[in-house]
N, C-alpha and C positions, 0 to 999 in steps of 0.2 A: 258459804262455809266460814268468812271471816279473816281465812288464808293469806298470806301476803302472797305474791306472784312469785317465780323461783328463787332470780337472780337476787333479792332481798332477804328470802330465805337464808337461802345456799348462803351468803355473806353471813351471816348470823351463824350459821351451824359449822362454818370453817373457823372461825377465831376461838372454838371449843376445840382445845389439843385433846382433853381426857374421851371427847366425842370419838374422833379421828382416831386413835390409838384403839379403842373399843373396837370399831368398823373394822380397821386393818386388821386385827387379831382373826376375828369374828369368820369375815369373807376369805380369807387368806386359807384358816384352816379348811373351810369348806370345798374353797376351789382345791384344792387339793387329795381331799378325799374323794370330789368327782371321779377329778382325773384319775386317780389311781384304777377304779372300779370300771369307768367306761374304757380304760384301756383295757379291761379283760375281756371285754367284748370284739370278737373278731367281725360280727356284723352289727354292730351297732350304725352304720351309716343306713343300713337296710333298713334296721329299727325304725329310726328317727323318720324316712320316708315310709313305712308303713304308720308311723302316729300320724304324719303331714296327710295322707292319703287320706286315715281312718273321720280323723276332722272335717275336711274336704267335702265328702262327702254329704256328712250332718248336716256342714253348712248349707248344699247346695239343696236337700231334702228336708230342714228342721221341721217343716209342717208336718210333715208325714211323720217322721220319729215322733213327735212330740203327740203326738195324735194318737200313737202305738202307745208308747209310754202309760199316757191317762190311761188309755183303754187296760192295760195289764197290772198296774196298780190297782183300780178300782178292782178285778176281777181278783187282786188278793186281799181284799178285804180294805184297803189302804182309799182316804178321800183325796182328790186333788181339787186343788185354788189356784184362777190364773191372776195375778197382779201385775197390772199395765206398769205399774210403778212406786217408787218407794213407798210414800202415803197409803198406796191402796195395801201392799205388802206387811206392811206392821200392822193397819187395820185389823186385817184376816187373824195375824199372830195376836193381836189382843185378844178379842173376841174368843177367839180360839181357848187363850188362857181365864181368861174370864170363866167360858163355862166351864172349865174344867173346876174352878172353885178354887184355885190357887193364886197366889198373892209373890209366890219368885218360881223363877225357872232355871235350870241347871244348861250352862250351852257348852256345847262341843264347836272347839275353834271352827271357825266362820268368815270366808273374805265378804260371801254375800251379806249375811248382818251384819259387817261392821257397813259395809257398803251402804246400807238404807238407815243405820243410824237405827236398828230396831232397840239396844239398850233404853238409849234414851228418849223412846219411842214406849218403851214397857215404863221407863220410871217416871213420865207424867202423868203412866197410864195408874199409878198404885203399884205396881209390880217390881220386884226387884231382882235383877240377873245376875245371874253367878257363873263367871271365867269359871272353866277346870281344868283349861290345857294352862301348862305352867307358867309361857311366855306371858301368854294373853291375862292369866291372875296377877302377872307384876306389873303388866301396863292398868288394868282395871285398878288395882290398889294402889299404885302411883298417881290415881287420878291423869294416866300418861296417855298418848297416842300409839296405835303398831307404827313401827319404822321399819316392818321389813315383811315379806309376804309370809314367808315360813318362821322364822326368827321374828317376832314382832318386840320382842326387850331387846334388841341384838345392842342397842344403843348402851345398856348397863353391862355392867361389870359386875362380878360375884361380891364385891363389898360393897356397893350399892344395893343390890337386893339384898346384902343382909341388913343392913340399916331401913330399908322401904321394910321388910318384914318384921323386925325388931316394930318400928312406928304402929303396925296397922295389924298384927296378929299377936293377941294374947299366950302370954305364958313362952316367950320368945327372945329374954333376955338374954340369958347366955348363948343364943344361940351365934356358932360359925359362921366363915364363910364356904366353910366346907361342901361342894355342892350336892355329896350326900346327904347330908343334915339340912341341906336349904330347902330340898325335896323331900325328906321325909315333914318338916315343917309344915309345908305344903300340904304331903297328902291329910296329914292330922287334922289340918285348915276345912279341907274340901269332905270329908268323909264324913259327915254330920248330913252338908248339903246332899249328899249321894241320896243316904239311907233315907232322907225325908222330902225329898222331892216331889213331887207328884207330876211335873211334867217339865220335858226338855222340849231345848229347842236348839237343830244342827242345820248344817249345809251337808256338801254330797261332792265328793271329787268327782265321781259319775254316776251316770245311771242309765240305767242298762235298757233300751226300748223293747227290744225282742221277748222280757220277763219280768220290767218293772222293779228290777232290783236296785236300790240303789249302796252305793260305797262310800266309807270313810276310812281314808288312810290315815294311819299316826302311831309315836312313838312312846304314848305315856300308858296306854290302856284306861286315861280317863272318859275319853270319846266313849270307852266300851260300856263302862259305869252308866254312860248319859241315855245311852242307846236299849240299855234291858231294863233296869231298873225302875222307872219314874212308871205310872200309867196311862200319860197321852206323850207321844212324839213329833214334833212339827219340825220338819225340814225345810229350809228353805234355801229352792235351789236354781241358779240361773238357766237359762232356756238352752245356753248352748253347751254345757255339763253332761248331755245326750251321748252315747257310744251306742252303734244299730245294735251290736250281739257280745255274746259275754267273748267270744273268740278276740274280738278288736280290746276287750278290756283288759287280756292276757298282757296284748299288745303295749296300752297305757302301764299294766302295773309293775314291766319290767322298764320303760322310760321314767316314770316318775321317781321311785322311790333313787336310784345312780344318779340322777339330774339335780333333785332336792339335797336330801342329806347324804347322797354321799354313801349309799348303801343298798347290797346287790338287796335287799326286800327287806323293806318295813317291816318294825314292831308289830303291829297292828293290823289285820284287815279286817273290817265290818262290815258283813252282805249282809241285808235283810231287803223283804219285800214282804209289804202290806203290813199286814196284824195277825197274828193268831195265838186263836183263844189258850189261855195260861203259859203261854211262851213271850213275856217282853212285853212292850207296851199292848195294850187294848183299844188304843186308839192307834194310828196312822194318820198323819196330816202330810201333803207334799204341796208347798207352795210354789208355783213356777215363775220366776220373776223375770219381768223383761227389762222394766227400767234402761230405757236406753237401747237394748240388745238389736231392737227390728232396726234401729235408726241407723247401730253399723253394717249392720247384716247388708245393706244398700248400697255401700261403700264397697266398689269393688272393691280399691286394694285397704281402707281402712279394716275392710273384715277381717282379712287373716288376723288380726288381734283377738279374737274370739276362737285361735283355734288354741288357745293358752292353756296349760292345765295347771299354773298355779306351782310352777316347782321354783321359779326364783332362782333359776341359775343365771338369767343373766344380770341380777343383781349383783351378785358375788364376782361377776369380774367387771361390774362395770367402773370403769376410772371417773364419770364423777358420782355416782354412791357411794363407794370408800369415801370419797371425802368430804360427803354433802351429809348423808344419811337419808331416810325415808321423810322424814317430818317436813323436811325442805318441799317436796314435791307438793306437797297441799293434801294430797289425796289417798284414801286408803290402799292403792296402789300405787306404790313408788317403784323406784328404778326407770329402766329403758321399756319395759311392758304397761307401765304406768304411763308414762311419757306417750305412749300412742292408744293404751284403752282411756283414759280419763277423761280427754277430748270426746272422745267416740259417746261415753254412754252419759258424759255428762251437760253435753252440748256447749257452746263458747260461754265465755265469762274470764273474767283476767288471767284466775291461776291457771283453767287449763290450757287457756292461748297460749301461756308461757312455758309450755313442757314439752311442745316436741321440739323446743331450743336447748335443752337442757341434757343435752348428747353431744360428744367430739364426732361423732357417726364413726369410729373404729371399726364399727363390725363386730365386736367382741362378743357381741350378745346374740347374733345372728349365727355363730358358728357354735355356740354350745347352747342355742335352744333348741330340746328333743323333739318336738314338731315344726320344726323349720320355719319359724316367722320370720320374714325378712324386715325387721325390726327399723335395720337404715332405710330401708326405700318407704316404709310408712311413713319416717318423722319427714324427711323431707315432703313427701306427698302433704301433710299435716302442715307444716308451712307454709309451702303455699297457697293452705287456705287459709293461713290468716291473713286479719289486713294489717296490713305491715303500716308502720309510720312512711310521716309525709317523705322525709325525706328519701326512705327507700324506696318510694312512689317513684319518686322522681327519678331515681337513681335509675332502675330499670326500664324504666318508659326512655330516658338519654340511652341506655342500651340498644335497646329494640332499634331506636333511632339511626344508631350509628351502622349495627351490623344488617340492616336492610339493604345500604347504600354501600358497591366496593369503594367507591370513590373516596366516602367518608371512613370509609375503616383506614383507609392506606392512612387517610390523614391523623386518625387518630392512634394507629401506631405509631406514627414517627413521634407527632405527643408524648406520648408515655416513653419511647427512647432519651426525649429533649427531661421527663419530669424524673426519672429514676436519677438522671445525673442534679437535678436541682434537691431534690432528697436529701441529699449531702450534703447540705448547705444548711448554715444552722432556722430554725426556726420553731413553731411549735408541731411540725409532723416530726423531729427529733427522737420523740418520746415514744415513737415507734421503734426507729430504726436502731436506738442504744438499746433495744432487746432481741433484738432477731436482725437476721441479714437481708437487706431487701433484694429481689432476685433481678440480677439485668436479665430485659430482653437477648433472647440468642437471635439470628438472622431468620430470619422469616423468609419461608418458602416462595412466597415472590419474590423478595429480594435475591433470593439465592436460581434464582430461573432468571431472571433479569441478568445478572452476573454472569452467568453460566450462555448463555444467546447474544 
């Protein structure tokens, strides 16, 4: 990827105050529109253990769904593609665009393409891709990265995107920051691309096994534009995106939309399965992408990161994304969900060794994820598979050592008794203790049995 590893990151994107300030705005309003919404739910804890359930499941069965799925697709008319992985994934979507006879395609916001890098996967290919969800047109015209799952500009401010679109959209001089004038800019931008399309390409918040339906949730109604209009459709969509019946999708689409933005039901819902003749596209394409997916799927506890649907709440309260942002993380998943899928489907390499470090492990994110990942017990799981340096080598191997033996442990508590009072003594561990208070030992329960007999 090119990436620097977090804490290099992270340092670079905290010395940007106007970054920080954006963030804090940004997640601040959001967590709080949550909150407001999922307090009106008197069973929302039931909720969140039927989404945890409804996942669960898929996980423990994805052969079988995903076997149903092809089968009820095809029988609507709709073709499926399976890709081992990204290379093979963009392949299929060239080809695909290829024969269609078109040279750009129109997309509907996408974690799975930005994931395999299929843009710039189309723009070697001769083709060129055209953002139509808002966020994702200010990062594309910025020449920028998403920084955030839902929010991918969350990083700008409304007078930055009016100068990014003043730069990059014609007849945009006088335009505000007003951010109805920023959007109608926009749709003026995008409605050209609409009408002359000839073929999109989306992802799928789910889809449905038991009917082959699949869904896009969203708040502009351009997804919907992407979705009827053009005439071939290629989805591309992860393996475990799967829900068994449309009853469990109830289920997701009253989680998702209170969790994401903050609102009892999205703008937008889009069900379609397969193709039919003079209703919307006349092709269907569903790509099912595994990239990675079987490799966590193996992982006992790495898998529950696959039970994810993409809503980014626990971005919005996590303490260090406020103050890092998404770009930090390396990966087109940032946050606290990033920090444990990244690893998973992108196998080691510096940046993602370095992200399940990049957590205080609070919890934060574990108590307002609507399918219940348990977020902390991953990253740590995730740490200890990496290999740590020498000296933490050694560090714990002197552990193991001491607490095997009572003998040696007595002896190395009283140590640590004799080292907290040396502490205090000037030197270079100082530099510690003039920020925080170091804790004395209290008496240890042998000691206090010993005393007591």
């Amino acid at each position: 990827m090119g990436m620097p590893a977090f804490p290099e990151a992270a340092r670079e994107a905290l010395a940007d105050p106007q970054l920080r300030a954006n963030l804090r705005a940004a997640t601040g309003t959001i967590r709080a529109k949550r909150a407001r919404v999922v307090a009106e739910r008197g069973d929302w804890e039931a909720l969140r253990e039927a989404g945890r359930a409804i996942k669960d499941e898929v996980l423990g069965s994805l052969d079988t769904y995903l076997l149903q799925l092809e089968e009820q697709v095809t029988a609507a008319g709709g073709v499926v593609h399976w890709a081992r992985d990204a290379a093979e994934a963009n392949r299929i979507v060239v080809e695909l665009v290829r024969a269609a006879g078109a040279d750009e395609v129109v997309k509907v916001k996408s974690m799975a393409t930005q994931e395999i890098e299929l843009n710039e996967a189309l723009a070697d290919a001769g083709i060129a891709a055209v953002e139509t969800d808002l966020a994702e047109l200010i990062v594309q015209l910025g020449h920028d990265r998403p920084s955030h799952i839902l929010v991918p500009a969350i990083h700008r401010n409304r007078a930055q995107i009016r100068e990014l679109f003043r730069r990059e959209m014609a007849g945009t001089d006088d335009l505000t920051d007003d951010p109805v004038a920023l959007a109608a800019a926009a749709r003026a931008h995008l409605r050209r691309k609409f009408l002359s399309a000839r073929v999109a390409v989306s992802g799928a918040n789910f889809a449905v096994a038991e009917n082959g339906a699949l869904v896009v949730v969203e708040s502009e109604g351009n997804g919907r534009m992407c979705l009827t209009l053009p005439e071939v459709l290629i989805s591309v969509v992860g393996i475990e995106k799967v829900v068994p019946t449309s009853r469990d999708l109830e289920v997701m689409l009253q989680l998702l939309p209170r969790s994401s933005t903050g609102e009892r039901m999205n703008p937008y819902t889009s069900i379609w399965r397969g193709a039919t003749p003079g209703d919307g596209p006349g092709e269907f394409h569903l790509v099912l992408l595994d990239n990675g997916r079987t490799r966590a799927l193996a992982d006992d506890i790495g898998r529950d990161a696959l039970r994810c649907i993409r809503c980014s709440a626990c971005l919005n309260v996590c303490p260090v994304y406020e103050r890092t942002g998404g770009h930090a993380y390396g990966s087109v998943y940032p946050g606290p969900i990033g920090a444990i899928l990244t690893p998973q489907l992108r196998g080691p390499d510096p940046v993602a060794d370095s992200l399940p470090y990049a957590s205080s492990l609070c919890g934060a994110c574990y108590e307002v994820c609507p399918v219940k990942i348990d977020i902390p017990r991953a990253l740590v799981h995730l740490r200890a598979e990496v290999h740590h340096r020498p000296a933490e080598r050694l560090a714990m191997r002197a552990a193991a050592w001491i607490f095997t033996s009572p003998r040696r442990f007595a002896l190395a508590r009283r140590l640590t008794r004799l080292g907290t009072r040396l502490a205090g003594l000037p030197g270079p561990w100082r530099r510690w203790t003039t920020t925080r208070d170091l804790p004395q030992p209290h008496e240890s329960f042998r000691d206090w049995w010993e005393r007591r007999n």
